[in-house]
Structures are given as structure tokens and as C-alpha cells.
C-alpha positions in Angstrom: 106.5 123.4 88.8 104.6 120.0 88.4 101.5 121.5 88.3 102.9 123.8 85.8 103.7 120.9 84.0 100.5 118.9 84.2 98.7 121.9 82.9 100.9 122.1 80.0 100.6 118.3 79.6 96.9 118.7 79.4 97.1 122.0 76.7 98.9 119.6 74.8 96.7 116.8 74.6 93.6 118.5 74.4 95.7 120.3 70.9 96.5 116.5 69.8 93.1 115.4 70.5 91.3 118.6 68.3 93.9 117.5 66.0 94.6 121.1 65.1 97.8 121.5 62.4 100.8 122.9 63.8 104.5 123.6 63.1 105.6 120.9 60.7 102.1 119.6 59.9 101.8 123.3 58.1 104.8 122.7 55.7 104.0 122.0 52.3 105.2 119.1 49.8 105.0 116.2 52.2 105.0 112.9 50.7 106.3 109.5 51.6 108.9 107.3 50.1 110.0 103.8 50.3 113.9 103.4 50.3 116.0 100.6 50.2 117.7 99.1 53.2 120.4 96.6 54.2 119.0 93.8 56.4 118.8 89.8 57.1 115.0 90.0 58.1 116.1 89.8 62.0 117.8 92.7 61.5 118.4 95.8 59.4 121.4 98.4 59.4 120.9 102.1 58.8 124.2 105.0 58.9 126.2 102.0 60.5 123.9 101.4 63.4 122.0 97.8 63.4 118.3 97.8 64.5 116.4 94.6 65.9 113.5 93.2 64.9 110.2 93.4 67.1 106.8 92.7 67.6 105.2 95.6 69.3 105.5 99.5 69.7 106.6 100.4 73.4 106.2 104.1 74.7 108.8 106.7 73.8 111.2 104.4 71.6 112.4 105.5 68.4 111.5 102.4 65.5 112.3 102.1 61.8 109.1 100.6 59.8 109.4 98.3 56.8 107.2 97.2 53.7 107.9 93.9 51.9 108.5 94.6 48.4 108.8 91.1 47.0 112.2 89.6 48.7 113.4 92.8 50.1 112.5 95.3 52.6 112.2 98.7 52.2 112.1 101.7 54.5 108.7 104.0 55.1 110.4 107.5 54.7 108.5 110.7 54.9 110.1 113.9 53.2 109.7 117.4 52.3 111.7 119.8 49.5 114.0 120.2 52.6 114.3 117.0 54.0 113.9 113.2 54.8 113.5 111.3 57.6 113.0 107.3 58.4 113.1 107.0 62.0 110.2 106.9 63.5 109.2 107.9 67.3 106.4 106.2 69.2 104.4 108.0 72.1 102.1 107.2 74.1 100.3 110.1 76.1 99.9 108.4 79.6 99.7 111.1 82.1 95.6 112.1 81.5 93.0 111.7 83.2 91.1 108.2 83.3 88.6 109.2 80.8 90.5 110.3 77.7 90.5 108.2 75.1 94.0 106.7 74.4 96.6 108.7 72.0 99.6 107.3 70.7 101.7 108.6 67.8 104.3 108.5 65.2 106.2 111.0 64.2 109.2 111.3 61.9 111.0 114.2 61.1 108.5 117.1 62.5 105.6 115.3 60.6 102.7 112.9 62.2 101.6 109.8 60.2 97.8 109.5 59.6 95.9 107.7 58.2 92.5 109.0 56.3 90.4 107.4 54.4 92.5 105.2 51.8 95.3 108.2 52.0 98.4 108.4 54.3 98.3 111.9 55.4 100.8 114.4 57.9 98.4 116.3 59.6 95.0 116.2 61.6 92.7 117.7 59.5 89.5 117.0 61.9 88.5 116.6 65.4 88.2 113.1 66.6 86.8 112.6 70.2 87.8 108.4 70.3 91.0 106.3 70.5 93.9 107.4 68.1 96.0 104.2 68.4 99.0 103.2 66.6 99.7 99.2 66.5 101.6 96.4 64.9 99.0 93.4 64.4 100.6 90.5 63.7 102.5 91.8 59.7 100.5 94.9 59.6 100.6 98.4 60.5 96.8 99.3 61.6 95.7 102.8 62.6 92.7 102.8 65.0 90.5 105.7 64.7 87.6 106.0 67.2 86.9 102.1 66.8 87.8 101.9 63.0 90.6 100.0 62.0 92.9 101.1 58.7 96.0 99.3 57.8 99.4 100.5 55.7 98.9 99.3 52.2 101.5 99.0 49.2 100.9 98.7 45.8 104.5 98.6 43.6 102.4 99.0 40.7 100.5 102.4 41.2 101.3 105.9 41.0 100.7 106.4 44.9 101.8 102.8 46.1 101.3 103.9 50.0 97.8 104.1 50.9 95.6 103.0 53.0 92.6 100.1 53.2 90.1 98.8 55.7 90.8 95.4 54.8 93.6 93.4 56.1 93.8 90.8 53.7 94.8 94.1 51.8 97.1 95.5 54.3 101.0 95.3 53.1 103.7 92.8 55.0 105.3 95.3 57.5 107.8 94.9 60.1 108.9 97.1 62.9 112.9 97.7 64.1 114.5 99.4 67.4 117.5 99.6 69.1 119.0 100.5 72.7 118.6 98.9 76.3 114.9 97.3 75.6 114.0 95.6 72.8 111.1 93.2 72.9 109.8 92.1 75.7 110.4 88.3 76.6 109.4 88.2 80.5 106.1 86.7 81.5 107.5 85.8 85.2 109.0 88.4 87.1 111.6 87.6 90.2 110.2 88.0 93.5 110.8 87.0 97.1 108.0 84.9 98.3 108.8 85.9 101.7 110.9 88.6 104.2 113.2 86.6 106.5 114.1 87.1 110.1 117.9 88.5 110.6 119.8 86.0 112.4 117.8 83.1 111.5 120.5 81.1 109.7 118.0 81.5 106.9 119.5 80.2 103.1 120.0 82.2 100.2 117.5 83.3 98.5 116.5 81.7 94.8 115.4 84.0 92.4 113.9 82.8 89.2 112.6 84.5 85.8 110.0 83.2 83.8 110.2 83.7 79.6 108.1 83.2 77.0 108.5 81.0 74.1 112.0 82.2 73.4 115.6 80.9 73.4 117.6 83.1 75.8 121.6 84.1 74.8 121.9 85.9 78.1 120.6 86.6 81.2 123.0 88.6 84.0 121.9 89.0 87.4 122.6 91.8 89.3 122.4 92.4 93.5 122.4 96.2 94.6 123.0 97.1 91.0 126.2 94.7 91.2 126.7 92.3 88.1 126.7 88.7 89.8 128.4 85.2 88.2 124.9 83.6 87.0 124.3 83.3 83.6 120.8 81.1 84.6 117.2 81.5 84.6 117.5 81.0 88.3 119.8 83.0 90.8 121.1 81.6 94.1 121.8 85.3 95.9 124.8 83.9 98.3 125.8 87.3 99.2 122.5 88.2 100.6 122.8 85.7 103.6 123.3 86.8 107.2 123.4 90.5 106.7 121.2 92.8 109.0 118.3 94.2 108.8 117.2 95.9 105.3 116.1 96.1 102.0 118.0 94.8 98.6 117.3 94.6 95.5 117.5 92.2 92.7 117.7 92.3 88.9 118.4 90.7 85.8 118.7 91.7 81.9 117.8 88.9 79.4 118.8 88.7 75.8 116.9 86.3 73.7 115.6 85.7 70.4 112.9 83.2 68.6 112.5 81.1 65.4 111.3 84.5 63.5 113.6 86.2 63.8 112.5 88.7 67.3 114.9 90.1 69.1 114.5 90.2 72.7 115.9 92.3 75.6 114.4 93.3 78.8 115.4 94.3 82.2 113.4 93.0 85.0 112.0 94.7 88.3 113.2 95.0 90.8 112.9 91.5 93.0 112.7 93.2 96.9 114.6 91.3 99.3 113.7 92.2 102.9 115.3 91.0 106.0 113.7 92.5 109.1 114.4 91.7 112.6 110.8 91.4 113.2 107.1 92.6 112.9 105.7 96.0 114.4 102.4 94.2 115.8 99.0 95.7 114.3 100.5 98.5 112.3 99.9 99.7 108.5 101.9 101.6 105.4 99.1 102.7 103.5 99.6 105.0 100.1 98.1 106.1 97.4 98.5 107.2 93.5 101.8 105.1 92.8 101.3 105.7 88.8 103.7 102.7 87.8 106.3 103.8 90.2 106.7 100.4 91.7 110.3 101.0 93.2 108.7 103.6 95.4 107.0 100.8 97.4 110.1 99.2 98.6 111.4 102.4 99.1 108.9 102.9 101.6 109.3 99.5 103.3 112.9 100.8 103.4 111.9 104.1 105.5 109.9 102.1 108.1 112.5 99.2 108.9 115.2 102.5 109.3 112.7 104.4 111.5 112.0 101.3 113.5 115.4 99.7 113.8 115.3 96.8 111.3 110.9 96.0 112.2 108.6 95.9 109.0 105.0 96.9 109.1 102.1 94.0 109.8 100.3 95.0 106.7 100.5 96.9 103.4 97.1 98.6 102.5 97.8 100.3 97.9 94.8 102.2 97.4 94.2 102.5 93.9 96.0 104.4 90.6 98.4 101.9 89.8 98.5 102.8 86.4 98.6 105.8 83.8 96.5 106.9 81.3 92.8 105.6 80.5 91.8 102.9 82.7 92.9 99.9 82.7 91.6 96.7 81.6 91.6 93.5 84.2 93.6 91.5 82.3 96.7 93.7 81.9 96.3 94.7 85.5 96.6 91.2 86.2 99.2 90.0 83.3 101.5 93.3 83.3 101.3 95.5 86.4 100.5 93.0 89.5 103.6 91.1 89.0 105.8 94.3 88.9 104.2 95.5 92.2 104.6 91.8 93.8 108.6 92.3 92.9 108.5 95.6 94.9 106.3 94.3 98.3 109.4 92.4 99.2 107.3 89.5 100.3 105.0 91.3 102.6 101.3 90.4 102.8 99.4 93.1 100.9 95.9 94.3 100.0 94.1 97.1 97.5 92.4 98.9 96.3 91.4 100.6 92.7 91.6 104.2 92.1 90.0 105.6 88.7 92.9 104.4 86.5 92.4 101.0 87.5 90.0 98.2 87.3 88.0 97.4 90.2 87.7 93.7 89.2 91.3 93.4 89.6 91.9 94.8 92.5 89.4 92.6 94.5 91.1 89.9 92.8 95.0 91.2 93.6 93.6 91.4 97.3 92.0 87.1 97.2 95.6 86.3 96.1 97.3 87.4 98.9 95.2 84.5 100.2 94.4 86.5 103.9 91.0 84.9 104.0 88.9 88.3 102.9 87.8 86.1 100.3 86.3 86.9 96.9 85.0 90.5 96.4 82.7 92.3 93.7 84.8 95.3 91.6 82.9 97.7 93.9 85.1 96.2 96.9 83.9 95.4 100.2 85.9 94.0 103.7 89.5 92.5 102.0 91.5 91.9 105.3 90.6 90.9 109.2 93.0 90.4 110.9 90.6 88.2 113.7 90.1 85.5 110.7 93.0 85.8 108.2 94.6 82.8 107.4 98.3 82.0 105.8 98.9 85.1 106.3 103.1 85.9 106.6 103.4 89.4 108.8 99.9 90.0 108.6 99.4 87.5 110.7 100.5 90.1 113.6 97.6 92.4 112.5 95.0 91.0 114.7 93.7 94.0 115.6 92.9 95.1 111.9 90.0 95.2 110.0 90.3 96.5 106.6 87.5 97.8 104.3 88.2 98.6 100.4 86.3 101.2 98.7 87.0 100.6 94.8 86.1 103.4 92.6 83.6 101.5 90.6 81.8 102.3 93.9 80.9 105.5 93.2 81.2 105.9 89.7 77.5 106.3 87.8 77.3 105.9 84.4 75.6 108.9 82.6 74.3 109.3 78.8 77.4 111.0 78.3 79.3 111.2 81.0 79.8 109.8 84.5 78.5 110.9 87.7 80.3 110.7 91.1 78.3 109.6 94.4 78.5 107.9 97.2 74.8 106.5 97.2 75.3 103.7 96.1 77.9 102.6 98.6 75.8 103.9 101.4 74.2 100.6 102.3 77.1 97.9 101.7 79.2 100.2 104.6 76.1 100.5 107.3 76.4 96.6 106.5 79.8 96.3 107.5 80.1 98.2 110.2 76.7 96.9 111.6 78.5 93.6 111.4 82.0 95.4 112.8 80.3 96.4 115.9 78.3 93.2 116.8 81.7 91.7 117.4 84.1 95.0 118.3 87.0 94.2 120.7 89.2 97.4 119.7 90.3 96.7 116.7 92.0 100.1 114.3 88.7 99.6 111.5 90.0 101.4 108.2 88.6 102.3 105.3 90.7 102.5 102.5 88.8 104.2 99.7 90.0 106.3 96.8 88.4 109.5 97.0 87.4 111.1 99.9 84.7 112.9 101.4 85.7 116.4 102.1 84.8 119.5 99.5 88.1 120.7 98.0 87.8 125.0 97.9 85.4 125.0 100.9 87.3 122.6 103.4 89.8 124.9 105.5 92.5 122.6 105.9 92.7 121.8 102.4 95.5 123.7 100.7 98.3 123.3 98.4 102.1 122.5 99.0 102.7 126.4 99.7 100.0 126.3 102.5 97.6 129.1 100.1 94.4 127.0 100.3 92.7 125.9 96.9 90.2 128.5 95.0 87.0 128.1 96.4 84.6 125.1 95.2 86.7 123.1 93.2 83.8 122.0 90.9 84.6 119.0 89.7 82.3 115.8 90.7 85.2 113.8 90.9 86.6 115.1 94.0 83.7 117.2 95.5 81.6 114.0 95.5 77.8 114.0 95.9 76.7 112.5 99.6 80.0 113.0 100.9 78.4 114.0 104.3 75.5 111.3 104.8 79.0 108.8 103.9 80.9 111.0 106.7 78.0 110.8 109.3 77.2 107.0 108.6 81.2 106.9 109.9 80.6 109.4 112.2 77.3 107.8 113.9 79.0 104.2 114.4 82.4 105.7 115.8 80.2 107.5 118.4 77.8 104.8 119.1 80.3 102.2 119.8 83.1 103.9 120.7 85.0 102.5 117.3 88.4 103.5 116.5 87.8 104.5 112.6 90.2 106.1 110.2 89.1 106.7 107.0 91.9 107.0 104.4 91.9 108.1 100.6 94.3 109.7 97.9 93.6 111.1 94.4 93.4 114.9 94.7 97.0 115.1 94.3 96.0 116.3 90.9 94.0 118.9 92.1 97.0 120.2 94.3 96.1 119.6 97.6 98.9 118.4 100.0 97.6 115.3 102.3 95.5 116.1 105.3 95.3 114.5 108.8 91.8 115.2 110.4 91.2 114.0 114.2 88.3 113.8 116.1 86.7 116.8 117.0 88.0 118.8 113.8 84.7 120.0 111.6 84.7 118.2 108.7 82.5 120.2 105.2 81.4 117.6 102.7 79.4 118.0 99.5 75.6 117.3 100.5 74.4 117.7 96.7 77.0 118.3 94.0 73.4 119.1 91.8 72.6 122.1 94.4 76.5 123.2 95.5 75.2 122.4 98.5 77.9 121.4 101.5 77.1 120.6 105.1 79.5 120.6 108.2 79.7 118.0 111.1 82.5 117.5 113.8 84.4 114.3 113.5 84.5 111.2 115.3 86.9 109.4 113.1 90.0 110.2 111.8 90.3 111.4 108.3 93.5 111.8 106.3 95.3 111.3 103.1 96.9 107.8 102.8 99.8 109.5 101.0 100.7 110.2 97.4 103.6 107.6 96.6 104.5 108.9 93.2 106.1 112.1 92.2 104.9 113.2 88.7 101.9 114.6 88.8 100.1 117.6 90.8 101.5 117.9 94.6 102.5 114.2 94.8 105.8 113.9 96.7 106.5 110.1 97.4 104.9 109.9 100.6 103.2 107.0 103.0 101.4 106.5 105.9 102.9 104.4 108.7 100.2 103.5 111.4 100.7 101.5 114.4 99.4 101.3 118.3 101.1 103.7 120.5 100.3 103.1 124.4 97.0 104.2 124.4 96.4 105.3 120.9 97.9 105.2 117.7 100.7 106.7 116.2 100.2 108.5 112.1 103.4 109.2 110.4 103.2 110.6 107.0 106.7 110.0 105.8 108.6 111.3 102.5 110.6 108.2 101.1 113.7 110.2 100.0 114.4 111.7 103.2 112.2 110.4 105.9 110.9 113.8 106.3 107.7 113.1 108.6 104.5 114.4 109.6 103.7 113.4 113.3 99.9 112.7 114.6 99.0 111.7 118.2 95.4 110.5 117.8 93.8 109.0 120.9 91.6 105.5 120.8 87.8 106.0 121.5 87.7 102.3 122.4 87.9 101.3 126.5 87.5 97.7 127.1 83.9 97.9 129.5 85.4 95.5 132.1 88.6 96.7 132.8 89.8 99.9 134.2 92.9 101.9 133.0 95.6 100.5 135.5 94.3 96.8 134.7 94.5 97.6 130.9 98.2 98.2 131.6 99.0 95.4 133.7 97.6 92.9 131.4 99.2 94.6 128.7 102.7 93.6 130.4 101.5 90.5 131.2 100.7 89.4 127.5 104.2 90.7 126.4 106.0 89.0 128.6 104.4 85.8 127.9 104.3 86.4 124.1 108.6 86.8 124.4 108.6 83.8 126.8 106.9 81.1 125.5 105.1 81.3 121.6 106.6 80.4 119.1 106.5 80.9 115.0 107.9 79.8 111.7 110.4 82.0 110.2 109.3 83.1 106.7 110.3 80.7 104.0 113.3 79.0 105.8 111.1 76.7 108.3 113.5 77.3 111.3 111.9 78.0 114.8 112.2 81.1 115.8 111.0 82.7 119.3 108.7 85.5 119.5 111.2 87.6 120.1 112.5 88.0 117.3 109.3 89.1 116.2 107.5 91.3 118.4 109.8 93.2 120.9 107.0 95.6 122.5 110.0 97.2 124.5 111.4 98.4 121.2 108.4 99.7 119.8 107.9 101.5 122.6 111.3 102.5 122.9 111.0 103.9 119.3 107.6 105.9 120.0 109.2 107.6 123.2 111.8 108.4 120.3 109.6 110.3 118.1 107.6 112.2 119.9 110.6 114.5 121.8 
């Protein structure tokens, strides 16, 4: 049913984006009308219901839009022989692919507002292949077509006082009302843990604070678990969360405010993830992919592991790219809007990331240098963001020692075209041979990944990719995108160091949930088909030395995605690759064995001094519990016995 539902998401915007008339935009006699309205400037009341004053649309909210008419306001009203209606609804079409122009709307009563030329107009009458974007600029309604601006004009002089202009010294004095559980947006700061804390640790309650903007608040209410708490503060001291076991809560508030204008404010916060763990699963990874503003889903997923692992939390958490919806996104709401609500969600934990094709690479390099792990500054193409030999102030990534991390960002392999873009991993080619060459001068075993976006494997030709029914997809998807041209010289550059020095590799992507296709785990020795030339159709087939595998689609709207993760970790020998469903833990099991043997030790010395690090790790190191500064043993972190205990678990 998703799929059925993207596709009819799609047939609709591609008949919004032709702009051809239908239903309501047919009927005849459409004109609009200002009428009166009762209001105090901050707020206006219409049918016994009061509406708020705001600044700015926000997506699927109903608003009521009025024009100063000397020292009242009166209502924009649309109407037919039939009817009239005032209350506007906004939309914005998010769920598209990264390329589509942006579409928002507003619609009243059946009809859409447009703007054309100096006229105010109910229909699309003409295909327009740019942005279609509804705003509120500062007083003024402005319509932007393709890169031209028009704003709502009023003349109370003239026979057709609505119109529109081009100027916006023209433009009439226009303000915009709501109502319901959000109003304007006043956050700027959301609450977060800055760290997980150790159960047991006589660690103090945690202090949760929310930053505003320039705004005088008239309420905030905190809430624990979804249970109201006595704070009325900008800062919450969470009492109740001290010395309970191991888990995952969450914190909230709602804040009412207003400003000197006469704004209304109210907005509810994320979700602040507070994690108490009993300790760290040493050198082990949640990776996923395609969240699509999601957010709770990550802490969701940190949930999942510390049940599955008896109250341990992974060492690191790798977020490979679509953040966002809709048509890319800029750096500097990446940075200002979403980065902060996925920061509530990690709980603390040390993460890195990675951009898919909604995203901006330039922010995700620099989302990955503020976890402050020591990878260092990286261009928007991506390049190494976490080691675990050298990372520095890390928190529980400072248990992934035997980590390296590679991020792939989409910018990689996107070439731009006259008009359009081009897909390929060329370009990438030389900055991995780079990496790895430098991986392998100093290899000791560590689990390399690369975390890319895309993958390399041709979707319609590949056997083992099929769709959630287990049918496999119609043969050669042919879209660049996903079948991406030098997939296979990417796969054998992997391929060739893996072999050469006996590298444990796992290359890990997302993104064709949208084509479908449930996640695949590949091992060594399964035949992997990549594009050779997406020009030619061409494909070629090599057996791998690496493993290859989905990283899991954390979201649940579009195509096949189905809230899943990937939860890595060493496992005796090898390693251990769960692909686990956050809503019921439903898991996918894979035994995959290391290629790496230290040279200058056998098997049964391997072993011994495996025991013999253990035991003096438990015995005698010591570390700083998260946050709270109390010394606390080893044990409490890394409990080998346990982990041990819980892969014996698993695998009967």
C-alpha cells in the first residue's frame, strides 16, 4: 500500500506542477472579497473561534489572511454563486523526489489562489516547471513563480481593489492568523542530554533547558514520559529520572509566548532522549538510513539495542543521509532547523553522517566535525569522519577503537548536466583508493565501513534484490540514480583491497527504498552485478570480498521503508549484523566471518590474549562516567562476558 500511495503522491504532483484545472478550479463566477472581521491586531475572532496572529505559513495548517484597510482589517474571502469561504489551508508537497522544484499552496473553499500577472486568479492556467511558493515576507503576501516574485495588492479605490504587483513598496499590509496546538514558532534551542549516564552511578538529575527567541514566554510545561511535571521554567531539573535502570526516556515541553507585535507563539519541543545504559558494547555500530524528519525513530532504535543487549548502548551511531523531505536542502536550515531536532533524539551518544540526495553535503561534513571525534573538517563530497585509533573527546565512541569510518556524501557522485544530473562514481574513484591505501599502511583489524548513500548494485538485474513480497524488481530499473555508472570498478576497488590485505570491509548504503527494494545483506563470496556503463546498459559481475548490505530504512512513509537499523558489533571471531524493526524487534540475523588474522599469532593465542585483555580491562582501568564526573570501573562499561552471553543468545 505505500508504494500505492507514493505513486499516487507523485500523479498528483506532477497534475499540480502541469497546473492542469480540475474540480473546483472549473467552476465558474469565482471572485474574491474582502469582509470585515472582529480583531485587536494580535488577534481576530471568526464564528466564535479566536485565531492568533503569526509570522509564517507552516505545512498543513489552516490560516485566515488579512488586508489593512485603513485602521481595520479585513478578511481575503474567495466565493462563487454557491458559496464563500475565508479559511485558508497551506501545503507543502514534501514527499518528492530531491529535484522537484518546491510546491506549496493555498486553497480555500475548493479553489487555489494564484497569482498572474497583476490578476489574482483560481486556477493554473499554464505549465510552470520552477518553484510555486507561497510566503509571508515581513507585511506582505508574495507569490514566487519560477524565481519571480508578485505580492497581494489592495486598492479601496478601484473597481477590482485585489490585484497583484511586482513591486513591494506596492504590495498591501497583510497579516496571517491560525489556531490549534502550534502557533508560531519561538524555539531556537532545543532540550537535549549532553550525555548517556551509567545506571548505578549515583549520577544527578538531569537539567534540561530550552532556548527562545526574542519573546516573552506565558508558559512553558515540562513533561517526562508524556507526564505533565511541576516546572513552569526555561530549565527542568528531571528528579524522577534518577537512579532508575537501564533505558530510554523522553523529555518535552510546550511553550506559550508572545512579543511586542503582537505574535503569538506556541510550540512543542522534541523530544530530549535521556539514556541510562549500564554500559558500552565495545566496537559495535547502529547504522540507518532515509529517516525523512522522523527523528523519534532514532531513539527508538537506541531503545531496541539497550533491550536486546540488557541495558548496553552501541559504541557509535553512523545516519547516512535523507534527513529531510522534499527538494534538497539548503546548509543553513540543516544546520539551524533539523540538526538540533536529531541531537534531541541521539540521547547523548556520539554520532556521525552522512548526506543522502535530500540533504546538503556541506552540512553533513560539518554535523560529523561537531561531534568533535577528531575526523576533522571534510569537503561536501565527504571523506574519513570517524577513527576510532585517533578520536578524541569522544563519550561511547571512545570504545570504538576498532572503527574506521568512511562517509560517502551524495554530492560525490552527483554530475551536473546541461539539464539534468548525472550519477557516477568516477569521481569518487581516486579519494577511496586514497583512503584505503592509507587504511592498509597501518591495518590492525579494525571493521573499515563505508557509509555511502547509494549503493553499487543494479536494481532489476541483481538477484537478491526484490521487494517486501520477495517477487524481485522488473528487470533494469533505469534510473541513473540507483543503477549508477562505475558501480563495478567502485565494487572491485573494495573488492581488490579486502583481498590484498585481508580487510574486514562492509560497505553500507540506503535510498532505494523508493524503488521498493527491501534491504540486502551480501557476504563474501556472493556475486555481486553492478552497472559498468549506465550510457551502454552495460553490467558486469564479480564475487565479493566485502560485505555489502542496506544500512536500514529508519522511516516508514515512503516505498518499502519499515523503520529498521543495523546493529554491528564483534562476535568471537567475526561480527555479528542484525537488521532490526524498531516496533517489534523483529530481526534479521547475519554471521559474517573476519578476513583479518593477526600474522604473529595463531588461533589459540588470539584467544588467550583475548581473555587476558578482558580480565585486566574489568580489573584495573578506569573511566569517567558521562556527565556526572564519578569514577566508575570498567566494568560497568564493558562486560565481554555479557556480550558474549547475549550473542550465544541469538544465534539458537
Amino acid at each position: 500500500m505505500k508504494i500505492v500511495r507514493l505513486f499516487a503522491a507523485v500523479a498528483a504532483v506532477i497534475v499540480m506542477l502541469m497546473c492542469v484545472p480540475l474540480g473546483a478550479f472549473a467552476a465558474s463566477g469565482a471572485h474574491f472579497t474582502l469582509t470585515e472581521v472582529e480583531g485587536d491586531g494580535s488577534t481576530v475572532t471568526l464564528g466564535g473561534q479566536k485565531w492568533f496572529r503569526v509570522m509564517n505559513f507552516d505545512d498543513d495548517k489552516d490560516y485566515i489572511i488579512t488586508v489593512k484597510d485603513g485602521g481595520t482589517e479585513k478578511v481575503l474571502t474567495v466565493a462563487d454563486n454557491e458559496k464563500n469561504s475565508c479559511i485558508w489551508h497551506y501545503y507543502r508537497q514534501t514527499m518528492v523526489a530531491s529535484t522537484t522544484p518546491r510546491f506549496t499552496s493555498l486553497t480555500s473553499g475548493g479553489y487555489y489562489l494564484v497569482f498572474s500577472g497583476d490578476k489574482l486568479r483560481t486556477a493554473y492556467t499554464r505549465s510552470v516547471s520552477g518553484d510555486l511558493v507561497w510566503e509571508h515576507v515581513g507585511s506582505a503576501l508574495r507569490y514566487n513563480e519560477g524565481g519571480k516574485f508578485s505580492y497581494l495588492r489592495y486598492d479601496a479605490g478601484s473597481d477590482e481593489p485585489l490585484s497583484a504587483t511586482a513591486e513591494l513598496s506596492d504590495a498591501a499590509e497583510v497579516n496571517i492568523y491560525t489556531s490549534g496546538e502550534q502557533l508560531e514558532r519561538c524555539i531556537v534551542s532545543q532540550p537535549h542530554a549532553e550525555s548517556y549516564v551509567i545506571e548505578g552511578s549515583g549520577y544527578p538529575a538531569p537539567v534540561f533547558t530550552v532556548g527562545l527567541a526574542d519573546v516573552a514566554a506565558d508558559s512553558v510545561s515540562w513533561y517526562v514520559d508524556g507526564e505533565k511535571q511541576d516546572c513552569d521554567e526555561l530549565s527542568f531539573t528531571a528528579d524522577k529520572l534518577t537512579g532508575r535502570s537501564a533505558g530510554v526516556h523522553r523529555v518535552s515541553c510546550i511553550v506559550e509566548a508572545h512579543d511586542s507585535n503582537g505574535i503569538r507563539y506556541r510550540e512543542c519541543s522534541e523530544d530530549a532522549v535521556f539514556v541510562i545504559a549500564k554500559g558500552v558494547v565495545p566496537d559495535s555500530v547502529i547504522t540507518f538510513s532515509d529517516i525523512h524528519e522522523e527523528y523519534t525513530r532514532i531513539g527508538d532504535a537506541i531503545a531496541c539495542v539497550i533491550e536486546r543487549t540488557g541495558g548496553y548502548i552501541p559504541s557509535l551511531v553512523i545516519c547516512t543521509g535523507d534527513f529531510v523531505n522534499g527538494p534538497k536542502t539548503e546548509a543553513d536550515a540543516m544546520l539551524g532547523r533539523y540538526y538540533p531536532r536529531i541531537v534531541a533524539e541521539l540521547g547523548g551518544l556520539d554520532a556521525v553522517f552522512v548526506s543522502g540526495n535530500h540533504d546538503s553535503g556541506e552540512a553533513a561534513s560539518a554535523m560529523s566535525a561537531a561531534a568533535g571525534l577528531g575526523a576533522g573538517e571534510n569537503p561536501p563530497a565527504g571523506g574519513l569522519i570517524f577513527n576510532g585509533k585517533s578520536a578524541k573527546n569522544g563519550k561511547n565512541s571512545r570504545f570504538a577503537k576498532g572503527v574506521i569510518v568512511y562517509g560517502l556524501n551524495q554530492e560525490a557522485v552527483m554530475v551536473g548536466k546541461e539539464v539534468s544530473t548525472a550519477y557516477t562514481y568516477e569521481n569518487v574513484l581516486g579519494d577511496i583508493e586514497d583512503f584505503l591505501s592509507k587504511t592498509a599502511a597501518d591495518y590492525r583489524g579494525e571493521l573499515v565501513i563505508i557509509s555511502a548513500h547509494t549503493g553499487l548494485h543494479t536494481l532489476g538485474v541483481q538477484p537478491d534484490s526484490v521487494n517486501k513480497n520477495g517477487y524481485q524488481l522488473s528487470s533494469w530499473i533505469g534510473e541513473n540514480q540507483y543503477n549508477i555508472d562505475q558501480s563495478y570498478e567502485l565494487a572491485a576497488l573494495i573488492n581488490r583491497y579486502a583481498e590484498q590485505y585481508g580487510m574486514d570491509i562492509m560497505y553500507l548504503f540506503g535510498h532505494d527504498h523508493s524503488r521498493s527494494e527491501t534491504e540486502l545483506i551480501m557476504t563474501d563470496g556472493d556475486e555481486l552485478i553492478s552497472t559498468e556503463s549506465y550510457a551502454d546498459l552495460s553490467t558486469g559481475s564479480q564475487p565479493l570480498r566485502f560485505t555489502y548490505a542496506h544500512s536500514g530504512y529508519l522511516s516508514t512513509e515512503i516505498g518499502c521503508a519499515d523503520s529498521s537499523f543495523s546493529f554491528i558489533c564483534r562476535d568471537g571471531d567475526g561480527f555479528a549484523y542484525d537488521l532490526i524493526r524498531t516496533y517489534d524487534s523483529r530481526t534479521r540475523h547475519t554471521d559474517i566471518a573476519a578476513r583479518y588474522v593477526p600474522a604473529e599469532t595463531t588461533a589459540a593465542t588470539s584467544a588467550m590474549m583475548t581473555s587476558v585483555t578482558a580480565t585486566a580491562a574489568v580489573t584495573s582501568a578506569k573511566t569517567e562516567n558521562p556527565e556526572t564526573g564519578d569514577d566508575m570501573s570498567v566494568v560497568l562499561i564493558m562486560l565481554p562476558a555479557v556480550i558474549l552471553l547475549f550473542s550465544s543468545r541469538r544465534k539458537k
